[in-house]
C-alpha positions in Angstrom: 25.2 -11.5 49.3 26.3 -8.8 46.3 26.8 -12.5 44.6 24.1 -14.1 45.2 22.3 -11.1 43.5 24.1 -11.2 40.6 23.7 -15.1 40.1 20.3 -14.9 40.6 19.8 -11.8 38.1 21.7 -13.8 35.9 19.5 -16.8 36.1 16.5 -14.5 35.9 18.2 -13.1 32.3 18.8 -16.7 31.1 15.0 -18.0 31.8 14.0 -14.9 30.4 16.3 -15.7 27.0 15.7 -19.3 27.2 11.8 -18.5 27.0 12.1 -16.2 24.1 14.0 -18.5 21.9 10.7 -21.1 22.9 8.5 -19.0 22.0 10.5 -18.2 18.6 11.0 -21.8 18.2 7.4 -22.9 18.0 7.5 -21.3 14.5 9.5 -21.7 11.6 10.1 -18.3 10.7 11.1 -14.9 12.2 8.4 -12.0 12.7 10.0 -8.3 12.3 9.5 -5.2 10.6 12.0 -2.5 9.8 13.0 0.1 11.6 13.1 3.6 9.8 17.0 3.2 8.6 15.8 0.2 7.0 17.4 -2.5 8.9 15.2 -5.6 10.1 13.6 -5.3 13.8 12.8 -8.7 14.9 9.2 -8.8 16.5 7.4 -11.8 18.1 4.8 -13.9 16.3 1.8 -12.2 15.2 0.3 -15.1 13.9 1.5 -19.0 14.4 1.0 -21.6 12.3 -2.2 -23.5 13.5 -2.8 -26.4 10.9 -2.2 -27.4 6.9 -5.2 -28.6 5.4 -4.8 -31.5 2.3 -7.2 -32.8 0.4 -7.8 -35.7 2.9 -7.6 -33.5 6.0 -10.4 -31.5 3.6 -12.6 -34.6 3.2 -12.5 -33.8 -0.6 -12.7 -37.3 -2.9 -9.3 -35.6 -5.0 -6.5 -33.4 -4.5 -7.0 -30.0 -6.1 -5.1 -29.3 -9.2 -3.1 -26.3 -9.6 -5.5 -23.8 -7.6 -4.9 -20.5 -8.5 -7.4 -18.1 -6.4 -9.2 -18.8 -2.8 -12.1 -16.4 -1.4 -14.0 -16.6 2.2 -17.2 -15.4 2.0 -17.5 -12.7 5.2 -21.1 -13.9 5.8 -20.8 -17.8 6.1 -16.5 -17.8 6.8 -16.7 -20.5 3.6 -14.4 -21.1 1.8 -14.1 -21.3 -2.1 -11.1 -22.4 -3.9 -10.5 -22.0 -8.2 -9.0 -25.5 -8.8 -8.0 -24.4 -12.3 -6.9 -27.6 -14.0 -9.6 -29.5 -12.5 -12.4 -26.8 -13.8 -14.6 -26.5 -10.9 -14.4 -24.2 -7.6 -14.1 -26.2 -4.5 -16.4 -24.6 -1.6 -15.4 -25.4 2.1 -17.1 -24.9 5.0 -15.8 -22.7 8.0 -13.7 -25.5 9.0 -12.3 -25.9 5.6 -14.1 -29.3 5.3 -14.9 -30.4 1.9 -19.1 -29.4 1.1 -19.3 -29.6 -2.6 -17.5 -29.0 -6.2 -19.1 -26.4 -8.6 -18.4 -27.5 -11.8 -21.3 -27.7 -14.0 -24.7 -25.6 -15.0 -27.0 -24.9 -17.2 -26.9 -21.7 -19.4 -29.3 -19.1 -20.5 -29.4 -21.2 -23.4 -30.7 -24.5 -21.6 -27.4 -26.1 -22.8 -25.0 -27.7 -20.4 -22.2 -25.7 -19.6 -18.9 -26.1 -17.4 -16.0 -23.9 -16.5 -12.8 -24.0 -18.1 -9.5 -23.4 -16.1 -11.1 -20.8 -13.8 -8.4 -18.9 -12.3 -10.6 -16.3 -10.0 -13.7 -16.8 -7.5 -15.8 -14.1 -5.6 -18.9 -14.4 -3.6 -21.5 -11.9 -2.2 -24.9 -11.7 -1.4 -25.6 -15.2 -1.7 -23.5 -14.9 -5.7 -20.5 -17.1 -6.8 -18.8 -14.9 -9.8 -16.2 -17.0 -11.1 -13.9 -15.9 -13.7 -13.8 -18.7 -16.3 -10.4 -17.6 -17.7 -10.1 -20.4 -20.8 -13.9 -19.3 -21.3 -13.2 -15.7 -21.5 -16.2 -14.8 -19.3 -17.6 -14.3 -16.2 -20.1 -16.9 -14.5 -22.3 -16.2 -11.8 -24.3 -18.8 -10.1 -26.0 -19.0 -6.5 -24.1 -20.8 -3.8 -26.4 -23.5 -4.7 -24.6 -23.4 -8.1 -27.7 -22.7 -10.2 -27.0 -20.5 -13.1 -27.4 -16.8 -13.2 -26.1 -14.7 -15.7 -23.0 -14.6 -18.3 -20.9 -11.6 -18.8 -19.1 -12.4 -21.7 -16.6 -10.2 -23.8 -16.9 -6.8 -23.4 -17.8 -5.3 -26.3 -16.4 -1.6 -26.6 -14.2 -0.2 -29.0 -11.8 1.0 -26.3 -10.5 -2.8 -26.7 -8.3 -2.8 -29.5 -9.1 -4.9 -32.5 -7.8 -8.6 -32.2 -7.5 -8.1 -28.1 -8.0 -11.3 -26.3 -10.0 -11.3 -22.9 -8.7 -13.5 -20.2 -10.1 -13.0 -16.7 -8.1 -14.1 -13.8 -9.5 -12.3 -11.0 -13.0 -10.9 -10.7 -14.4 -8.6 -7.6 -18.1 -7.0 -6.9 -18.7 -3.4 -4.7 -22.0 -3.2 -2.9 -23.9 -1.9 -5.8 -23.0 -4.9 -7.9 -21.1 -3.7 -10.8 -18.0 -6.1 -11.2 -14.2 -5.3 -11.5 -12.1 -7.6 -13.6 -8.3 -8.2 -14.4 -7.6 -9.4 -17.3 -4.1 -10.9 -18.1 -4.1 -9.6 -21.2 -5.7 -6.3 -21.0 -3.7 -3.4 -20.0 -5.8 -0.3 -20.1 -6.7 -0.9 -16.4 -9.0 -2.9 -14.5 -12.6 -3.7 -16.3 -15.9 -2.4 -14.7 -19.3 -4.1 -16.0 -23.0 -3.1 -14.8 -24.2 -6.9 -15.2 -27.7 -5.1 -14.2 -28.3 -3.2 -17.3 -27.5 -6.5 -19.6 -31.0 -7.2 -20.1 -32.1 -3.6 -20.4 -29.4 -2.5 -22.9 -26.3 -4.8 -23.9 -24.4 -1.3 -24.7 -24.0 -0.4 -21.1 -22.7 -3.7 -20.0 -18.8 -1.8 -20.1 -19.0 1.3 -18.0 -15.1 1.4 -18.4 -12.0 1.4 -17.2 -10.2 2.5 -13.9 -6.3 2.5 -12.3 -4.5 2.3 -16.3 -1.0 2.4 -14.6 1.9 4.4 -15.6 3.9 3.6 -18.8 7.9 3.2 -18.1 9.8 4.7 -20.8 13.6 5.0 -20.9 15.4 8.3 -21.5 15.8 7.6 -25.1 12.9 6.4 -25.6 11.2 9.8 -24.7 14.0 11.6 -26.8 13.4 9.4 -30.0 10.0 9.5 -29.6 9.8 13.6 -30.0 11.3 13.3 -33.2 9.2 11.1 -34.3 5.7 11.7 -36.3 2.1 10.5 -35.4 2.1 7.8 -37.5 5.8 6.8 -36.8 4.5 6.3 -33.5 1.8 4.6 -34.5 3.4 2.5 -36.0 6.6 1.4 -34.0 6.5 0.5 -30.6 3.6 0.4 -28.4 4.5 0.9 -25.2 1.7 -0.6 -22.7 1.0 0.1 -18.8 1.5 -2.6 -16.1 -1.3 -5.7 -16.0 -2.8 -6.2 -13.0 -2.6 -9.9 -11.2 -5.3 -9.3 -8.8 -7.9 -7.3 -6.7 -10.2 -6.6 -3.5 -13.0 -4.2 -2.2 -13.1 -3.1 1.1 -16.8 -2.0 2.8 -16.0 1.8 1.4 -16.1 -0.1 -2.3 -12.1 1.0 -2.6 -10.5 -1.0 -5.2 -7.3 -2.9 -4.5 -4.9 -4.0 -6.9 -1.8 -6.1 -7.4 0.9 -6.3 -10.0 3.7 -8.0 -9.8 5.0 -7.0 -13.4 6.6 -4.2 -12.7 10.4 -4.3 -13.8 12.0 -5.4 -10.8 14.4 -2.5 -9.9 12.1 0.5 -10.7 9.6 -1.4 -8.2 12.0 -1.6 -5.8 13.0 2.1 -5.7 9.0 2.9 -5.5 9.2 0.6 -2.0 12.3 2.4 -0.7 11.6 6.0 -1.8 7.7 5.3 -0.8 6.7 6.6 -3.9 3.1 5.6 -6.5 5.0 5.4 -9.1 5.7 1.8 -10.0 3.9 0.2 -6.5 2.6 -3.1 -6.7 -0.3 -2.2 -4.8 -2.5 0.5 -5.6 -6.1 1.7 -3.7 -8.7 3.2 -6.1 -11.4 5.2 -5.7 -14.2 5.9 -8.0 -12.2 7.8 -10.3 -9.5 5.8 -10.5 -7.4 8.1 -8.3 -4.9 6.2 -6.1 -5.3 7.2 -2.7 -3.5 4.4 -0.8 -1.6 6.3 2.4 2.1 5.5 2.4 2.8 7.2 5.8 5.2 4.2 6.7 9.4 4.7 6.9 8.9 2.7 3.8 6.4 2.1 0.8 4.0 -1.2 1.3 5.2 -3.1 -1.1 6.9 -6.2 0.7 10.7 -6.7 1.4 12.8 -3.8 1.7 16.0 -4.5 1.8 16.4 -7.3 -1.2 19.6 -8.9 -3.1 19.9 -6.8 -6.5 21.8 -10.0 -8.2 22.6 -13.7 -7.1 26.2 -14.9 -8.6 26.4 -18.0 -10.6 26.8 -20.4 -7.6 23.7 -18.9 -6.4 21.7 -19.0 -8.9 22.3 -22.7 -9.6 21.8 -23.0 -5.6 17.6 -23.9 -4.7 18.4 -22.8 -1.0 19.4 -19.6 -1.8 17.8 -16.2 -0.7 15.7 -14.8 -3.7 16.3 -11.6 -5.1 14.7 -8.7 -6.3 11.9 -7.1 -5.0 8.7 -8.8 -3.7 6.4 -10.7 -6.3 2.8 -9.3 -4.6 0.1 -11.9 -5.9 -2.2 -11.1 -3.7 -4.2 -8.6 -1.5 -6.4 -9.3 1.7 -8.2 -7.3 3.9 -9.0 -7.3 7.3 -10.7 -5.5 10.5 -9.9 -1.6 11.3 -8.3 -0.8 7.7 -5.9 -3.5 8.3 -4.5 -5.5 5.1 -2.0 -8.3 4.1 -0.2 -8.9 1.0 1.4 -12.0 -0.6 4.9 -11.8 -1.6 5.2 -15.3 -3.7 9.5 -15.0 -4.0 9.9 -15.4 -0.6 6.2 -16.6 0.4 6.0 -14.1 3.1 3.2 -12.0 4.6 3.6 -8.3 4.7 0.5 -6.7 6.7 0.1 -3.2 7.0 -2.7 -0.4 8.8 -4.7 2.1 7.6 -1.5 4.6 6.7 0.4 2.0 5.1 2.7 1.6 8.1 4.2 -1.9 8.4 2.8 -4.0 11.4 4.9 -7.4 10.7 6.3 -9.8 8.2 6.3 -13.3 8.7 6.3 -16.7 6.7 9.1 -18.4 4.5 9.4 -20.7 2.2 9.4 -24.9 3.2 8.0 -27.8 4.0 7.7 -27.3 7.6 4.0 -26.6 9.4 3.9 -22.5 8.6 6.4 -22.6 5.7 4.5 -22.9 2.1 5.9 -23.6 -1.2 4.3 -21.1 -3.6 1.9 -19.0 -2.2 -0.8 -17.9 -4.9 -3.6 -16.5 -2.6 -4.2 -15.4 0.9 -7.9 -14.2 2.7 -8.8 -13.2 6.2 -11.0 -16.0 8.4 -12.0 -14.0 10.9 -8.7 -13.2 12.9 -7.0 -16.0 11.3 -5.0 -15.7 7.7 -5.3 -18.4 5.2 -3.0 -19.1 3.0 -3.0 -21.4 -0.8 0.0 -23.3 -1.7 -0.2 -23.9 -5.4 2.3 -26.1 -6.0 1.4 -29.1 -2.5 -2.1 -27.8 -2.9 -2.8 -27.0 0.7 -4.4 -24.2 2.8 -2.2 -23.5 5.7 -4.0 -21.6 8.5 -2.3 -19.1 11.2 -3.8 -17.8 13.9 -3.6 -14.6 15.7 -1.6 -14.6 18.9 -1.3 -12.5 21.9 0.6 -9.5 20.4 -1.5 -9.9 17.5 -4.3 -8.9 19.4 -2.7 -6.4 21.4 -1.6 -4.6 17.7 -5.3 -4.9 16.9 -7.1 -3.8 19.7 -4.6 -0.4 19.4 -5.7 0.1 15.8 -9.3 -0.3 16.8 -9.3 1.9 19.4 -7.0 4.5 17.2 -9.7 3.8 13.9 -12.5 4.2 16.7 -10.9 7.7 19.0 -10.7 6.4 21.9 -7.1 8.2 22.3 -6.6 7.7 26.3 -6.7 3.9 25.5 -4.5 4.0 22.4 -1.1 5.3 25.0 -1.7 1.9 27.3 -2.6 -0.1 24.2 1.1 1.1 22.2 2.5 0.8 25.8 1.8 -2.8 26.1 3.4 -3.8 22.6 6.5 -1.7 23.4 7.1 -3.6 26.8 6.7 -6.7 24.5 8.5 -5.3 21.4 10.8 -2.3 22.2 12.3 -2.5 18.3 9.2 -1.3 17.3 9.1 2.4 15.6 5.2 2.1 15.1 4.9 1.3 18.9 6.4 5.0 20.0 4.8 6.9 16.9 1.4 5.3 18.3 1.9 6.7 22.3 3.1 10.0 20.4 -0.2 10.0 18.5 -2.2 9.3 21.4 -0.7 11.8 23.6 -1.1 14.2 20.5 -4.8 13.9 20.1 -5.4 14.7 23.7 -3.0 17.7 23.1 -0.2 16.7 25.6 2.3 17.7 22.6 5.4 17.7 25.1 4.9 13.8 25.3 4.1 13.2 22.2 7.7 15.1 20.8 9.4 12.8 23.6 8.0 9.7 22.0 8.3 11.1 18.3 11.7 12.0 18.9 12.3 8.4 19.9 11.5 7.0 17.1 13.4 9.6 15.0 9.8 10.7 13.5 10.9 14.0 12.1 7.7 14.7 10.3 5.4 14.1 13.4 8.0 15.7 16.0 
């Protein structure tokens, strides 16, 4: 009988194994996080791969042409794509079918105008604000694409003489002044009041916010003390990091990407959890950074990275990248939640309102899920869009089981409804018992309705010092 137990136990085990590998199988990557010592914690799927769209799944009467930027308008879940080398911005409807090409207007002049090699796109309240990068302006049109306004060149002498303005990726808060990144202007990101432009040119530029940190060596800051004004003046100048791209969330906090950063000095900022060198910053008005970093580790993609690749490796395509993450991209979502874009390794690192790390998933391929070179991500609803710039595609995942679990916890953490937020953590630890997040969160819950002896049980579990 004892036996007969045991065989059936086993058999029990090896349908309960056997089903895990399906369910891992249907994808092809591997979810996980990382566990506080920093060593990967393999997770299941968050999101699955649901389609790729092409031009001809799209409808669309071409193929795009090195696309660069993709934006989903929150009111209409349409879709507009910067097809740089074909100078227009593709818009899609919900179901990413092909609706129409904006790729022509006429100015404030009456002239006929067109974009050239657009490289950003932003819509809201019924506005299209494309950064026309080879123009060096911004356009804004209706979604009809009738023309609305210019804002050209900034004119300020902050800029210094000879600059050149390239905008690449363009953003609006609720009050409409616009944020900017310009590739080749590193004082910061670029805020414009397009509604004084008709009223008084002069206040067009308000200014400047996030001007990063400059990295100096040791000898460089020992030279440069004995060195005089103009000596410094005149040698080196020794510019902050250039932004790659941004987002607003509803609060009108401003989120930036670089992925310039020298490779090593980002990767310390990820592992020590420091500002310093991030590649993802949150402003607020004043251009403070006030993104929480209350994660085992900073959010700023992979964690544990190769530092060099020998010879045979580096002449080898299949090999692992190294170095830290290239971030090219920031999304957000529901309940403070948001995604970055590591292009290296074209993965997905999501993250809540602390910064803590929910999952990583994606990889590089031709496989359905896999993409090439991601240059753009964007929430549709639950689902996460992704847009391959090199097979110029949109691949589309969709939120799964756990994934809703994880965000029905955070929305009833973001929302204080405690006594729910202990079963909600329960249920994704009895699904995911690597998960450090999942005992933090039943220790949170049973520490907001003051049962601290639970929640140091459930701290000390997940070797949360700081909390326990």
């Amino acid at each position: 009988m004892k036996k007969a137990i045991r065989f059936t136990a086993l058999l029990g085990t090896l349908v309960l194994l056997l089903g895990t590998v399906a369910s891992f199988a249907i994808t092809p990557y591997t979810t996980y996080t990382y566990s506080m010592d920093g060593f990967i914690a393999y997770s299941p799927d968050a999101y699955t791969p649901d389609r790729v769209m092409d031009y001809e799944s799209m409808q669309m009467p071409s193929t795009l042409n090195d696309p660069h930027d993709m934006f989903v308008d929150s009111e209409t879940d349409y879709v507009y794509v910067a097809d740089t080398k074909s100078n227009r911005i593709v818009v899609l409807n919900q179901h990413l079918q092909f609706v129409k090409s904006l790729f022509s207007f006429v100015n404030d002049q009456g002239v006929p105008d067109s974009f050239k090699q657009p490289q950003g796109v932003y819509v809201r309240d019924g506005k299209v604000y494309v950064a026309d990068t080879e123009n060096n302006r911004i356009v804004i049109l209706d979604t009809d694409g009738n023309f609305l306004s210019l804002l050209e060149t900034p004119e300020s002498d902050v800029f210094p003489e000879g600059s050149v303005y390239k905008p690449v990726a363009v953003a609006v808060d609720d009050v409409g002044r616009v944020y900017v990144v310009s590739s080749t202007t590193y004082q910061g990101i670029i805020v414009m009041n397009p509604a004084e432009k008709d009223s008084n040119p002069d206040k067009v530029f308000v200014g400047f916010i996030g001007a990063t940190e400059v990295n100096l060596s040791v000898w460089d800051l020992m030279w440069r003390r004995f060195q005089s004004k103009d000596q410094r003046s005149q040698g080196t100048q020794y510019v902050s990091t250039e932004y790659n791209n941004i987002a607003i969330d509803s609060g009108n906090f401003v989120y930036a990407t670089t992925s310039s950063i020298d490779s090593d000095k980002q990767q310390e900022s990820t592992k020590s959890n420091t500002k310093k060198n991030a590649p993802v910053r949150k402003y607020n008005a004043n251009g403070i950074d006030v993104l929480k970093r209350n994660g085992f580790f900073g959010p700023g993609g992979e964690v544990q990275v190769a530092t060099s690749l020998n010879t045979a490796a580096d002449s080898d395509s299949t090999a692992a990248p190294s170095g830290a993450s290239e971030i090219v991209d920031v999304a957000l979502g529901e309940n403070g939640v948001w995604s970055i874009l590591d292009a290296k390794r074209s993965k997905i690192f999501t993250y809540d309102s602390y910064g803590e790390l929910l999952y990583v998933f994606g990889d590089k391929g031709q496989q359905l899920g896999n993409v090439d070179y991601g240059t753009a991500l964007d929430y549709q609803g639950t689902n996460i869009l992704v847009l391959d710039r090199t097979n110029c595609t949109i691949t589309v995942y969709r939120r799964t089981e756990y994934g809703d679990l994880l965000a029905t916890a955070i929305q009833n953490r973001e929302t204080r409804q405690y006594d729910k937020t202990v079963s909600d953590w329960e249920s994704i630890k009895q699904r995911n018992s690597n998960f450090d997040a999942a005992y933090i969160g039943i220790g949170n819950g049973y520490r907001n309705q003051s049962d601290y002896q639970e929640a140091m049980r459930y701290y000390k579990y997940a070797y949360d010092v700081s909390n326990y």
